[in-house]
DOVEXKOL-382651 format. One record per residue: residue number from 1; chain; x, y, z of N, C-alpha, C in turn. Coordinates in nm, 4 decimals. Layout:
N
n:chain:n_u:n_v:n_w:ca_u:ca_v:ca_w:c_u:c_v:c_w
NUM:A:X:Y:Z:X:Y:Z:X:Y:Z
...
END
This chain:
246
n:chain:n_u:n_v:n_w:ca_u:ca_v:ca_w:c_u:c_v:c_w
1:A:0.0826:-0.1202:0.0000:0.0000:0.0000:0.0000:0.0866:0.1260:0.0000
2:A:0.1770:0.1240:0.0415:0.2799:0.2791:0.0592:0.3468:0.2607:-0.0937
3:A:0.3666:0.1662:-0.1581:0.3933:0.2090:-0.2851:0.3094:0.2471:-0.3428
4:A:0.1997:0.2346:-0.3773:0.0287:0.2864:-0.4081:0.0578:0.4172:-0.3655
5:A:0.0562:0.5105:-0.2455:0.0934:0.5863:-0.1684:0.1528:0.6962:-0.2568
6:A:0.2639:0.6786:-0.2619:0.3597:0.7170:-0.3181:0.3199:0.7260:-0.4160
7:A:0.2935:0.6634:-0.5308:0.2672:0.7201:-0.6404:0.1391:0.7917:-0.6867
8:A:0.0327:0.7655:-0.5567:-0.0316:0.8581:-0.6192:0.0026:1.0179:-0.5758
9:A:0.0256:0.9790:-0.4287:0.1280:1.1516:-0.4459:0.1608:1.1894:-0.5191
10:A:0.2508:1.1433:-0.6340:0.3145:1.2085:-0.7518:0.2220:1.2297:-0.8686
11:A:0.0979:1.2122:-0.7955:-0.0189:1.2425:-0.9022:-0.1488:1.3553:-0.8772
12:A:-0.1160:1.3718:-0.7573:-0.1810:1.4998:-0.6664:-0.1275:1.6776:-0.7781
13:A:-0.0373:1.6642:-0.7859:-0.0566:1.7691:-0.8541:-0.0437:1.8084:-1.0146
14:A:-0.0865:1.6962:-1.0597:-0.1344:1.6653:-1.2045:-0.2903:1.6800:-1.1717
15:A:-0.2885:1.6097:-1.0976:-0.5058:1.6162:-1.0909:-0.5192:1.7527:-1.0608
16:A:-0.4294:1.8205:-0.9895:-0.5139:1.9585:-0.9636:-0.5455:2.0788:-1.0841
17:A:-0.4078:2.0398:-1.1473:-0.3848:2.0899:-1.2686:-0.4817:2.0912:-1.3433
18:A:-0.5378:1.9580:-1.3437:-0.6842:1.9354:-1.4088:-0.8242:1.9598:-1.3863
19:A:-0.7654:1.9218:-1.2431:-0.9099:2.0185:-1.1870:-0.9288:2.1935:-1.2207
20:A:-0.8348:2.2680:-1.2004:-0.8218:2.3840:-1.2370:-0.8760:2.4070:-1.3833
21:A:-0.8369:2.3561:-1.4362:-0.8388:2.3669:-1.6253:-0.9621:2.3238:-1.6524
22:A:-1.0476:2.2151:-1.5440:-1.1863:2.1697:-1.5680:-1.3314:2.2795:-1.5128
23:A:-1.2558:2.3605:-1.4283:-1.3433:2.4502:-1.3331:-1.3083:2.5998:-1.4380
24:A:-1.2234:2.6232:-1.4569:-1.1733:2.7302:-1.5555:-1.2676:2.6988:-1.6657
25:A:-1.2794:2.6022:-1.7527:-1.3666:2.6046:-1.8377:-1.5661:2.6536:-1.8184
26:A:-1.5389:2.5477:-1.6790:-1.7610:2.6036:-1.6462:-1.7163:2.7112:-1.6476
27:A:-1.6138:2.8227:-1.5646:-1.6443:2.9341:-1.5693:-1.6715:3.0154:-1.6424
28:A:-1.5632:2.9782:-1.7865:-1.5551:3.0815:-1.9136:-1.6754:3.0372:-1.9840
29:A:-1.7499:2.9115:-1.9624:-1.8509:2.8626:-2.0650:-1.9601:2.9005:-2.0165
30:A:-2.0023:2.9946:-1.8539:-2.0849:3.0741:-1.7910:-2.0874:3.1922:-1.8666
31:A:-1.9634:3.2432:-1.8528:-1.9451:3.3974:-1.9067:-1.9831:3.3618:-2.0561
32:A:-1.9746:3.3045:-2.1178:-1.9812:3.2600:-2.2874:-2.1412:3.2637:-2.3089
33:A:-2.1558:3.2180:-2.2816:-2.3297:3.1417:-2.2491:-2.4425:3.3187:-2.2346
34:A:-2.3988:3.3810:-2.1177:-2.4350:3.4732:-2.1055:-2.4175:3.5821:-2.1481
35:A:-2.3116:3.5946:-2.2472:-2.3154:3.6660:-2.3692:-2.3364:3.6407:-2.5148
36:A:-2.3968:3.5329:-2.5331:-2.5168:3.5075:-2.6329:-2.3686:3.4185:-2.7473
37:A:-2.2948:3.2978:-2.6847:-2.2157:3.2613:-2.7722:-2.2365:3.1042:-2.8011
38:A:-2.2098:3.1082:-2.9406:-2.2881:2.9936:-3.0011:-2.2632:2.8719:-2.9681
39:A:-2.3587:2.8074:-3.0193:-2.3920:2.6550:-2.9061:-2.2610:2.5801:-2.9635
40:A:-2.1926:2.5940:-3.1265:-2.0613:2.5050:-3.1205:-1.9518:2.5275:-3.0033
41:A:-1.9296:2.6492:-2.9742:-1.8483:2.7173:-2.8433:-1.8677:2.6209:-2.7122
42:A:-1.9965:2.6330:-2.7368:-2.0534:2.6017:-2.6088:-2.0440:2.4458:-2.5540
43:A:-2.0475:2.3725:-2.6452:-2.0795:2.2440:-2.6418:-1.8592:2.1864:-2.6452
44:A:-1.8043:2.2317:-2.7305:-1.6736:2.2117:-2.7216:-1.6088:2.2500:-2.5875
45:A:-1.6633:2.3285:-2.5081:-1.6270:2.3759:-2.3737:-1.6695:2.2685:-2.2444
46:A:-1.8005:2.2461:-2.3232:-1.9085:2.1084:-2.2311:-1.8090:1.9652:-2.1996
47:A:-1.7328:1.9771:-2.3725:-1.6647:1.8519:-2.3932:-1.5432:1.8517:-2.3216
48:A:-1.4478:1.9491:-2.3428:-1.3030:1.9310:-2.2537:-1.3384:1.9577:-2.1300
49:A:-1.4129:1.9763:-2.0495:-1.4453:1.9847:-1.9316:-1.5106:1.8495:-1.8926
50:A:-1.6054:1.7544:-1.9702:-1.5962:1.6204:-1.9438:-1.4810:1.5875:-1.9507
51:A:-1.3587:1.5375:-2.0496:-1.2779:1.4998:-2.0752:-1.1654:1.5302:-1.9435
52:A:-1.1666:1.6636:-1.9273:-1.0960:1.6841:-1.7549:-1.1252:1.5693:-1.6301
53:A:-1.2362:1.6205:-1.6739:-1.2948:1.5328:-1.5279:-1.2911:1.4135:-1.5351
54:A:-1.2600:1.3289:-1.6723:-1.2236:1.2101:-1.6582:-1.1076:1.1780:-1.6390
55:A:-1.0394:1.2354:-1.6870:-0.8526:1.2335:-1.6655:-0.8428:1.2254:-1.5264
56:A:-0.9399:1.3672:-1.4021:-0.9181:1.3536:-1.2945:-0.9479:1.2096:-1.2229
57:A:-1.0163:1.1801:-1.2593:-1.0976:1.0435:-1.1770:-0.9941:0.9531:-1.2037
58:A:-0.9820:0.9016:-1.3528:-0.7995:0.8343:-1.2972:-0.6949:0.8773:-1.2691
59:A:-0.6608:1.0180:-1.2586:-0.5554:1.0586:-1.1434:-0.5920:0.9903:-1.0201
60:A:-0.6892:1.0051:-0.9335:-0.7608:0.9719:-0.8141:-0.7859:0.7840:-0.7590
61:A:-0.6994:0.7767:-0.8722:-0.7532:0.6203:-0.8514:-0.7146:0.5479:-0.7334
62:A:-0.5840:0.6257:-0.6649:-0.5193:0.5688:-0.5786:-0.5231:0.6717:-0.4609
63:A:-0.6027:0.7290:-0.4377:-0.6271:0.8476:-0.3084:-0.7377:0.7513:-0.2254
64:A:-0.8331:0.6877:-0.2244:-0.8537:0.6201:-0.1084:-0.7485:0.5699:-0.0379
65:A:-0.6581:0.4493:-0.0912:-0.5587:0.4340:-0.0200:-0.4927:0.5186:0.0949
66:A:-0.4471:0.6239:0.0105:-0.3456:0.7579:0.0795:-0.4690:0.8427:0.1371
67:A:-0.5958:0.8097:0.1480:-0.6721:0.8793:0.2757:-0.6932:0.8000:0.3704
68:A:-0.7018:0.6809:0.3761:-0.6941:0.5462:0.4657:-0.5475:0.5817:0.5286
69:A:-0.5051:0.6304:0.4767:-0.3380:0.5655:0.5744:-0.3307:0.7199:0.6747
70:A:-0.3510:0.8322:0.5791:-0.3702:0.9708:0.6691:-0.4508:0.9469:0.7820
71:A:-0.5513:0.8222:0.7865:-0.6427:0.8790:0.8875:-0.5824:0.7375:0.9453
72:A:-0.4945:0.6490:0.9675:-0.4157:0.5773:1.0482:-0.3662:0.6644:1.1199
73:A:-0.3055:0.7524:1.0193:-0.1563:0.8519:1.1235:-0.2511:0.9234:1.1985
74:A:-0.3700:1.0080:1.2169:-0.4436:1.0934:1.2539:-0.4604:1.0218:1.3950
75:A:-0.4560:0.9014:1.3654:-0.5157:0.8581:1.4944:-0.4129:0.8534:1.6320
76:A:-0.3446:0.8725:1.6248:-0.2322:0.8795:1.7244:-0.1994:1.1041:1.7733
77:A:-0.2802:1.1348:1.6922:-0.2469:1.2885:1.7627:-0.3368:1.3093:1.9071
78:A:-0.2469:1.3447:1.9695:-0.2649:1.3755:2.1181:-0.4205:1.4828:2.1525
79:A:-0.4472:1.5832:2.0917:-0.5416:1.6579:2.1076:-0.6856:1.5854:2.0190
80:A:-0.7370:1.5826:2.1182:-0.8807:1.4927:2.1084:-0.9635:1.5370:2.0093
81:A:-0.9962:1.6992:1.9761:-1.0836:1.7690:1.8843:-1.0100:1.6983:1.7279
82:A:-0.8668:1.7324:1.7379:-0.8456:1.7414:1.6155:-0.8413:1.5581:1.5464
83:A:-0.7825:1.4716:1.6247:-0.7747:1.3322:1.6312:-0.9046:1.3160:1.5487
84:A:-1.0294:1.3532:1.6391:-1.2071:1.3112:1.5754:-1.1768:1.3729:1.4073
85:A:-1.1931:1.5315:1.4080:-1.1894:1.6050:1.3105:-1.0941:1.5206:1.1659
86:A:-0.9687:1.5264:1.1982:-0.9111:1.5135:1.1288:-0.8792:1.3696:1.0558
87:A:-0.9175:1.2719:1.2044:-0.9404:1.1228:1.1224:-1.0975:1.0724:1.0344
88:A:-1.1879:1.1760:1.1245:-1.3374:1.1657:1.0718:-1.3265:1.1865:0.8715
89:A:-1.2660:1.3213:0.8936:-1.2650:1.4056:0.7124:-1.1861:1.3028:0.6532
90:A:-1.0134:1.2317:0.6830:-0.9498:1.1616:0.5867:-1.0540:1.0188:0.5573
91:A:-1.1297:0.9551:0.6604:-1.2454:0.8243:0.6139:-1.3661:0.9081:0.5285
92:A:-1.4020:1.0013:0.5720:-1.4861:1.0432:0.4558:-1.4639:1.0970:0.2975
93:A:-1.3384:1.1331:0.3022:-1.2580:1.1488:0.1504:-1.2736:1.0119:0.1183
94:A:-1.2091:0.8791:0.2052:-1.1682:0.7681:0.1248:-1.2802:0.6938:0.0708
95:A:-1.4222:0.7455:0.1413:-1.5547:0.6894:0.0687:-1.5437:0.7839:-0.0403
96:A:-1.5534:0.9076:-0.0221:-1.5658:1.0219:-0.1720:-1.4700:0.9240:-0.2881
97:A:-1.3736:0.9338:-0.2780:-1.2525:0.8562:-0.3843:-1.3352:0.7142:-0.4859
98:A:-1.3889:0.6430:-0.2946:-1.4201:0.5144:-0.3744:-1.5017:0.5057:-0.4867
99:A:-1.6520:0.5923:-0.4170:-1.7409:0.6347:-0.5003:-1.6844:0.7006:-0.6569
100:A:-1.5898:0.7592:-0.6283:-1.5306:0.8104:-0.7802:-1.4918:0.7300:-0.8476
101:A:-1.3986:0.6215:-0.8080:-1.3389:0.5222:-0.8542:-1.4442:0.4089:-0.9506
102:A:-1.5875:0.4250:-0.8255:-1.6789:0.3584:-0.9280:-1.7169:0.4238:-1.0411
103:A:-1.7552:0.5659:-1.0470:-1.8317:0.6199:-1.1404:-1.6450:0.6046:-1.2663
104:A:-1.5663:0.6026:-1.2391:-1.4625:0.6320:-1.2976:-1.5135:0.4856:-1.4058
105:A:-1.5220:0.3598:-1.3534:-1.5411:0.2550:-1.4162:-1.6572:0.2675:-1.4926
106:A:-1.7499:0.3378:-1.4748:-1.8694:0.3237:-1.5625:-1.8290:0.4446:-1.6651
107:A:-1.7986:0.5245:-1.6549:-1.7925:0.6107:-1.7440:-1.6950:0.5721:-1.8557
108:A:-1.5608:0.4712:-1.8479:-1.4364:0.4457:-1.8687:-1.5335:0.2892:-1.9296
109:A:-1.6420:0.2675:-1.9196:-1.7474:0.1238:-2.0215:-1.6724:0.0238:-1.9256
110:A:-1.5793:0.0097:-1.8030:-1.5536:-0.1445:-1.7620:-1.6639:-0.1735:-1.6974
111:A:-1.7584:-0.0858:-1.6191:-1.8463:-0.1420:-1.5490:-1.9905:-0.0675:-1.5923
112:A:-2.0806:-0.1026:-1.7309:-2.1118:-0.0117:-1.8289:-2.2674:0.0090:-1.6780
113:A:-2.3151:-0.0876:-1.6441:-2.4523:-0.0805:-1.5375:-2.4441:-0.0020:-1.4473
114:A:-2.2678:0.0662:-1.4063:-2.3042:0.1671:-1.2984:-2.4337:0.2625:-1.3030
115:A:-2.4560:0.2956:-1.1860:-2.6012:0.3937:-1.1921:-2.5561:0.5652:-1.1749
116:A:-2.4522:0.5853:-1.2759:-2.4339:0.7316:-1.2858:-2.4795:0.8350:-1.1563
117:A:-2.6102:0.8720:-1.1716:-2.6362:0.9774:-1.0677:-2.6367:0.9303:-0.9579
118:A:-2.6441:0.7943:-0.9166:-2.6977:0.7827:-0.7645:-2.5872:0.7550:-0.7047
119:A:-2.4547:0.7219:-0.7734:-2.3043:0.7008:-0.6866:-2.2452:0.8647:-0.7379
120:A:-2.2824:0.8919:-0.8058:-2.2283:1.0637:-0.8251:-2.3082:1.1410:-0.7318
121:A:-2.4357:1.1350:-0.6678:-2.4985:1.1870:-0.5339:-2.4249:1.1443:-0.3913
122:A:-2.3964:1.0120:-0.4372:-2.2965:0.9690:-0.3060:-2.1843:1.0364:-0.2998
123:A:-2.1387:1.0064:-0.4009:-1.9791:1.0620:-0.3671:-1.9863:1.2418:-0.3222
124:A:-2.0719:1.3033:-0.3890:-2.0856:1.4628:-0.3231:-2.1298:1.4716:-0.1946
125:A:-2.2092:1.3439:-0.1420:-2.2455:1.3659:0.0050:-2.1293:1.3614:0.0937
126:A:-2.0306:1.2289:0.0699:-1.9075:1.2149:0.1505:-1.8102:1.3554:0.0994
127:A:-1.8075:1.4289:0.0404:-1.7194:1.5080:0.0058:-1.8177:1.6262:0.0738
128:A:-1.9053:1.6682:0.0552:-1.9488:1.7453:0.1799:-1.9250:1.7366:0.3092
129:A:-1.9294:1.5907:0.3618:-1.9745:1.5815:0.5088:-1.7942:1.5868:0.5194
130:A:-1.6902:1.5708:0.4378:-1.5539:1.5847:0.4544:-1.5490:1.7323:0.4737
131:A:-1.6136:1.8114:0.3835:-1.5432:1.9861:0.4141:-1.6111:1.9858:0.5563
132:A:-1.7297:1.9558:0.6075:-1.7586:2.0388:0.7145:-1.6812:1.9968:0.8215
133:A:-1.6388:1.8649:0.7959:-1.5393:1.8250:0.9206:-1.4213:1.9251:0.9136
134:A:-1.3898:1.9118:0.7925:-1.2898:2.0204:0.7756:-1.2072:2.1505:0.8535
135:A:-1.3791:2.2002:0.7842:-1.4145:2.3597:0.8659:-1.4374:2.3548:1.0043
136:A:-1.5110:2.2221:1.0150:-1.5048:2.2506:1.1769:-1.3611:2.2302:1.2478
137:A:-1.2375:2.2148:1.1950:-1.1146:2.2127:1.2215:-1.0538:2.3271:1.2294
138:A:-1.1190:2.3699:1.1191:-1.0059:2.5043:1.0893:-1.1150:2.6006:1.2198
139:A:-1.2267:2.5734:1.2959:-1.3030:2.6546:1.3230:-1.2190:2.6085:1.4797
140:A:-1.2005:2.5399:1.5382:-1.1095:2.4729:1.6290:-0.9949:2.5292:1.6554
141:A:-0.9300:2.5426:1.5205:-0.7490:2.6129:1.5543:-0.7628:2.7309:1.5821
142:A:-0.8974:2.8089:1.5104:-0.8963:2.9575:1.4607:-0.9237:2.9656:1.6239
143:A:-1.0437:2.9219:1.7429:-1.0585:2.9265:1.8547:-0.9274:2.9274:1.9634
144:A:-0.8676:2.8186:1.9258:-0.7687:2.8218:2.0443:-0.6486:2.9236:2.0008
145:A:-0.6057:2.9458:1.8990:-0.5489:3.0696:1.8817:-0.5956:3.1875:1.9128
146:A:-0.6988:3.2057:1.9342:-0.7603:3.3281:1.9420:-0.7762:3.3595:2.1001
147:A:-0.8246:3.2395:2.1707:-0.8070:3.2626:2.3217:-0.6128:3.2486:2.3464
148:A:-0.5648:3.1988:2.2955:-0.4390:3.2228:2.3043:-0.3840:3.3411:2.3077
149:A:-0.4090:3.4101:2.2044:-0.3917:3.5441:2.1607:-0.4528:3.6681:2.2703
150:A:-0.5676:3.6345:2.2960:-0.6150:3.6999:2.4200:-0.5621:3.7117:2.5295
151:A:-0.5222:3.6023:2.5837:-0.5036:3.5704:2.7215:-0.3547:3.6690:2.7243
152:A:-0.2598:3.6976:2.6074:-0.1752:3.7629:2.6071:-0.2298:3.9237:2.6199
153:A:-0.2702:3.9551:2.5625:-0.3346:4.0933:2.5665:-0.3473:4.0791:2.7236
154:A:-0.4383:3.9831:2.8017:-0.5291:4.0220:2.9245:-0.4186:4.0268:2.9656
155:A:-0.2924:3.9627:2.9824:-0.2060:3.9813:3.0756:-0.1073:4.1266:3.0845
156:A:-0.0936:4.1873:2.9467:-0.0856:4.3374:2.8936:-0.1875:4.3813:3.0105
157:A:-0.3109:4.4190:3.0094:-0.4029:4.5202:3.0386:-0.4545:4.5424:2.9170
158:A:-0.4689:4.5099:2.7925:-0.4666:4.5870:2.6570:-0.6314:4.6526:2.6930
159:A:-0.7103:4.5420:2.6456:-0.8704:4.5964:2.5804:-0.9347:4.5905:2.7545
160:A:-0.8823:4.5458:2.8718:-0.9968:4.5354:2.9690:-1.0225:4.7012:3.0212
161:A:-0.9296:4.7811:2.9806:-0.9454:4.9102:3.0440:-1.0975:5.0138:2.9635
162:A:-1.0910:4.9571:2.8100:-1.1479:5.0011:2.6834:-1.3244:4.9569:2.7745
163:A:-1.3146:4.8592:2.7631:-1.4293:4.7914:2.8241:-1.5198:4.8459:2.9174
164:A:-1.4475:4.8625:3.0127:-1.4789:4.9256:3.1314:-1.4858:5.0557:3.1417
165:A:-1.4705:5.1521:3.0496:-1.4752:5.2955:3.0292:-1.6558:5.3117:2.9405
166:A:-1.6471:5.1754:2.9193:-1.8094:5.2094:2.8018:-1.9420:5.2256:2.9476
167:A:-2.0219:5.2983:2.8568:-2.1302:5.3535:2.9302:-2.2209:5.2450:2.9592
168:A:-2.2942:5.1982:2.8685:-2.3583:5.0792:2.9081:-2.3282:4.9423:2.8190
169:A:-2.4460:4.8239:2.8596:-2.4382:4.6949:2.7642:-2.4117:4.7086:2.6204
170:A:-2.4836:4.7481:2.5690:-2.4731:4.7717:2.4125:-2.3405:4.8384:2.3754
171:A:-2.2979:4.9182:2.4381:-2.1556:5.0063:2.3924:-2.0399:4.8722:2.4569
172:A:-2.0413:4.7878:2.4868:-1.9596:4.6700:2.5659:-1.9792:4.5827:2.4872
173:A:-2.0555:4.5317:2.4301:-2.0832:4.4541:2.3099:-2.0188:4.4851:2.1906
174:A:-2.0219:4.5960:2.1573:-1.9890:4.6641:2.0642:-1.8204:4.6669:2.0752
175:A:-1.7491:4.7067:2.1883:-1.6468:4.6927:2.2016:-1.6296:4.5091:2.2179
176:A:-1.6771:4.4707:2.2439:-1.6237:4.3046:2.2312:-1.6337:4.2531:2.0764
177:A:-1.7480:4.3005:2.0207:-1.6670:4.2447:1.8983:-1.6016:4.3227:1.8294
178:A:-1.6245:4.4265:1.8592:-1.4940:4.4612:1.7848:-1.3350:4.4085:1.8105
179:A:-1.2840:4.3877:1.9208:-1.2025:4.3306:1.9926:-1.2150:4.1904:1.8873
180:A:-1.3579:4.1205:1.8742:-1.3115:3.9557:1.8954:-1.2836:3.9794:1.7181
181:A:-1.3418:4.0529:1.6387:-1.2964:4.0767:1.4980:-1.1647:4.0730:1.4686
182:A:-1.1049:4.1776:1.5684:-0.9624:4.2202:1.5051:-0.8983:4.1197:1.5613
183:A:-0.9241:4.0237:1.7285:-0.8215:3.8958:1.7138:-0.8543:3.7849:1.5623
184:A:-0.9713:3.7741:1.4915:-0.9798:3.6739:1.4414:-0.8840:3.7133:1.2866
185:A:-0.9204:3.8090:1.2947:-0.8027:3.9516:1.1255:-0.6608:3.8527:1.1974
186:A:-0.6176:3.8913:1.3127:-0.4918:3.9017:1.3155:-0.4389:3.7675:1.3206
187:A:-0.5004:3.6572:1.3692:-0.4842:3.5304:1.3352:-0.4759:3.4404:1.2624
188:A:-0.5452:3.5157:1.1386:-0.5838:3.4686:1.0038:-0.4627:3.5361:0.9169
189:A:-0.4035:3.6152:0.9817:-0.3012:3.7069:0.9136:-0.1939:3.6588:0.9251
190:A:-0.1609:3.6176:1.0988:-0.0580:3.5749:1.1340:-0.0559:3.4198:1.1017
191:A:-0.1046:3.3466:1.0419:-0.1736:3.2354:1.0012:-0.1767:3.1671:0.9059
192:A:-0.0968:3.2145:0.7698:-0.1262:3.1834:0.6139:-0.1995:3.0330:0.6129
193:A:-0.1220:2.9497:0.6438:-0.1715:2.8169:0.5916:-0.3080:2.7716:0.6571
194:A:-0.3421:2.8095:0.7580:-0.4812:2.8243:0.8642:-0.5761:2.9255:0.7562
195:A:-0.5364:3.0322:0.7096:-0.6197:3.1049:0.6003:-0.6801:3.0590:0.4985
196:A:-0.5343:2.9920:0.4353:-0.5484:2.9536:0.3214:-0.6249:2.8199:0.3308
197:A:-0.6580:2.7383:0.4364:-0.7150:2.6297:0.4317:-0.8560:2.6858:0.4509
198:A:-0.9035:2.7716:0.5240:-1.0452:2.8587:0.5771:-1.1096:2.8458:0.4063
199:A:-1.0263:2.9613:0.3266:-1.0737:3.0003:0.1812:-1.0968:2.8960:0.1140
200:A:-1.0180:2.7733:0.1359:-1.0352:2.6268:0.0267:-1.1260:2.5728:0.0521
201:A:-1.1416:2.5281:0.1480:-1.2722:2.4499:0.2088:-1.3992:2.5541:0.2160
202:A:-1.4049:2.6585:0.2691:-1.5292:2.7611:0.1957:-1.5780:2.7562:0.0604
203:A:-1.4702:2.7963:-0.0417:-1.4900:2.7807:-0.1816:-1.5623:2.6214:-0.2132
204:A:-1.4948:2.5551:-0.1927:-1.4909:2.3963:-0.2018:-1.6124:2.3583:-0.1280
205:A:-1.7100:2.4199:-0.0772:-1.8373:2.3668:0.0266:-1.9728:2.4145:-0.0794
206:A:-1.9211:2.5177:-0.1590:-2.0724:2.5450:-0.2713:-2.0488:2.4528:-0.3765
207:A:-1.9719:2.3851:-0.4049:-1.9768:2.2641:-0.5171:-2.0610:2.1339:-0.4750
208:A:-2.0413:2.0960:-0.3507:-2.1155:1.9847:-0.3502:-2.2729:2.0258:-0.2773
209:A:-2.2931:2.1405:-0.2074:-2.3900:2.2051:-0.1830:-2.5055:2.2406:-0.3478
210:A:-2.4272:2.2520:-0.4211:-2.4724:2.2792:-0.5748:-2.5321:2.1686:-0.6243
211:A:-2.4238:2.0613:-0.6328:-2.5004:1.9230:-0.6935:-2.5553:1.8496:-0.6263
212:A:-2.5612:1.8527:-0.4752:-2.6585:1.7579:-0.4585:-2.7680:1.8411:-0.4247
213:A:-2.8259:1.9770:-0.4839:-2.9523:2.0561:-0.4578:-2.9755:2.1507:-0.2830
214:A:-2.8644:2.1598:-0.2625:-2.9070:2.1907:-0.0948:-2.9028:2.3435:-0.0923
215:A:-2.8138:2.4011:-0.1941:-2.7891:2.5365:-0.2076:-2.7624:2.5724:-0.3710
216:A:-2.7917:2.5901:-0.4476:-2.8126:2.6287:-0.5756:-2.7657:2.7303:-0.6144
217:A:-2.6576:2.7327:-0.7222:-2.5675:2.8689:-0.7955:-2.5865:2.8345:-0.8914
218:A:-2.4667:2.8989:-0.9519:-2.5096:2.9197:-1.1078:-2.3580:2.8355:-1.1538
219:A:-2.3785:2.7715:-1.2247:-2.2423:2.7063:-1.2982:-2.1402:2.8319:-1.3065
220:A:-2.1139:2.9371:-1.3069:-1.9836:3.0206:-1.2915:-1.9336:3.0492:-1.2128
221:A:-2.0312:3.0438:-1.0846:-1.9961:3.0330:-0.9576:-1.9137:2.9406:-0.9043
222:A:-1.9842:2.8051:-0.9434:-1.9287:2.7221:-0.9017:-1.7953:2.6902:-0.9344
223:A:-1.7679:2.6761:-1.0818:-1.6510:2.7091:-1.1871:-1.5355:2.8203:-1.1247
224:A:-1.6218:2.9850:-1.0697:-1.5025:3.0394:-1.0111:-1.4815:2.9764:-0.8234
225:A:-1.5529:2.9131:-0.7298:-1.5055:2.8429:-0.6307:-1.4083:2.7086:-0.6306
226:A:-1.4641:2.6594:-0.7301:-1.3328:2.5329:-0.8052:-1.2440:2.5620:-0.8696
227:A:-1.2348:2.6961:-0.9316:-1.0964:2.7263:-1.0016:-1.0180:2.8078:-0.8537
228:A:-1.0569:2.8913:-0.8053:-0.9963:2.9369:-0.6795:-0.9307:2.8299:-0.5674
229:A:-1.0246:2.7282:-0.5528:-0.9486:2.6438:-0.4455:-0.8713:2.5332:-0.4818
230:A:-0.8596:2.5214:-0.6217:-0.7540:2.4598:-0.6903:-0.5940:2.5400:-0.7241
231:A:-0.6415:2.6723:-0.7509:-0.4844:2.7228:-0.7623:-0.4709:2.7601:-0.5740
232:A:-0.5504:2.7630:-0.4946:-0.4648:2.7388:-0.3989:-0.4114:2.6175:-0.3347
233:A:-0.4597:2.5288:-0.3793:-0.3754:2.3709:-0.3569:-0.3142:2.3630:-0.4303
234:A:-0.2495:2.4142:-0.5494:-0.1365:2.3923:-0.6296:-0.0542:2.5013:-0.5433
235:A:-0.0982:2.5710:-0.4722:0.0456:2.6789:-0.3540:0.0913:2.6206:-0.2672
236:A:-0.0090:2.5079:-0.2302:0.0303:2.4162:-0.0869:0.1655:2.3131:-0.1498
237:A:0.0996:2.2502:-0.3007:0.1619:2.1534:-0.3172:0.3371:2.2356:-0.3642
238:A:0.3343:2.3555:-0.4154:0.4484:2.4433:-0.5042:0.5518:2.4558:-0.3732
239:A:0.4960:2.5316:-0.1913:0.5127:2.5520:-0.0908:0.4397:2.4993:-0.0123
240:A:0.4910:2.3548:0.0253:0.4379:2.2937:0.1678:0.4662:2.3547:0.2706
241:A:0.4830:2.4496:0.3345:0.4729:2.5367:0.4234:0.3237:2.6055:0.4198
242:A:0.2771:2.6090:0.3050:0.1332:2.6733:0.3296:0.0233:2.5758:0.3621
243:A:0.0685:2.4650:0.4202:-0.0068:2.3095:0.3749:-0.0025:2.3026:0.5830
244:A:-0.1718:2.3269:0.5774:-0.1902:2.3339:0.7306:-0.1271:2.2049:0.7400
245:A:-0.0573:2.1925:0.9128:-0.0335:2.0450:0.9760:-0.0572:2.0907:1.1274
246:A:-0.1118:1.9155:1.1474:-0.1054:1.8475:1.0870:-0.2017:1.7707:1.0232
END
């Protein structure tokens, strides 16, 4: 299995490549569409954007594996939130994958009876219920940094003096979030790869919200949230330093 592993790593950023170039297309074939451009345009745009997405699916052939083994290693981290979080999302990718892997076979004629939409509904459900685990991670770090970050200030004196100068409830409120705003700015600032994971998984949460009907956009939308959180996983993969851990 770690040779499996391994090579599909070396295939992670070929698929993204593709993913990018597949989401780049809905987008331009949104903008196309809505400026009155003809259906040959239109339909040749339809086509290399299937054709992407098939290339991706056998890039992917070997990412269950390498999400099975992430969520081995997951299981040994000491902090309890992230252990759940982070082993929960890598088993729910490795169902997303599998499910791909099937539709990959039906589309590819080895397994011609697959049932198209109803394992392509699956696989967007596990790839949903993966971002929110996600987010609820990144919603975890962003917390304990932030009381982190505080507890330094309180020991300053910084904002408790601000506080206590306001006239009533509402003007104290007002100063607290403002306060809890600018710790969450400065964390997110001081933070890149914690950011940059916030924006991916945001972007990346209206795609499967889209197809399986729960929240409804418009194909350019979606096209510009999949082209956005693809060139930022090609930054993680260019600079693993921007690649939250663990």
């Amino acid at each position: 299995m770690e040779t499996w592993v391994r090579f599909s790593a070396q295939s992670q950023a070929k698929e993204r490549v593709f993913r990018a170039a597949q989401y780049a297309c809905a987008l331009v074939g949104d903008a196309l569409r809505r400026n009155g451009a003809g259906s040959g345009v239109l339909d040749g745009l339809r086509q290399l954007e299937a054709h992407l997405s098939l290339g991706r699916k056998l890039l992917r052939l070997g990412n269950s594996a390498e999400a099975l083994e992430a969520a081995k290693r997951a299981i040994h981290l000491s902090d309890m939130v992230l252990r759940f979080c982070i082993t929960l999302g890598h088993l729910n990718r490795a169902m997303y994958f599998a499910c791909d892997n099937v539709l990959w076979a039906g589309k590819a004629g080895l397994v011609p009876t697959v049932d198209q939409e109803k394992w392509s509904q699956r696989s967007f459900r596990y790839y949903l219920f993966a971002l929110i685990v996600n987010l609820s991670r990144d919603a975890y770090e962003i917390r304990i940094l932030m009381e982190r970050e505080a507890g330094g200030k309180r020991a300053k004196g910084g904002e408790n003096g601000r506080l206590l100068q306001a006239d009533n409830g509402l003007q104290q409120l007002g100063l607290r979030l403002q306060v809890q705003l600018r710790l969450l700015l400065h964390v997110l600032r001081s933070n890149p790869p914690l950011l940059l994971d916030v924006v991916k998984n945001t972007c990346d949460l209206f795609i499967p919200l889209d197809k399986l009907g729960l929240y409804k956009t418009s194909p350019g939308f979606v096209g510009l949230c999949g082209l956005t959180s693809s060139i930022l996983s090609i930054l993680t993969i260019l600079h693993p330093w921007l690649k939250l851990k663990p």
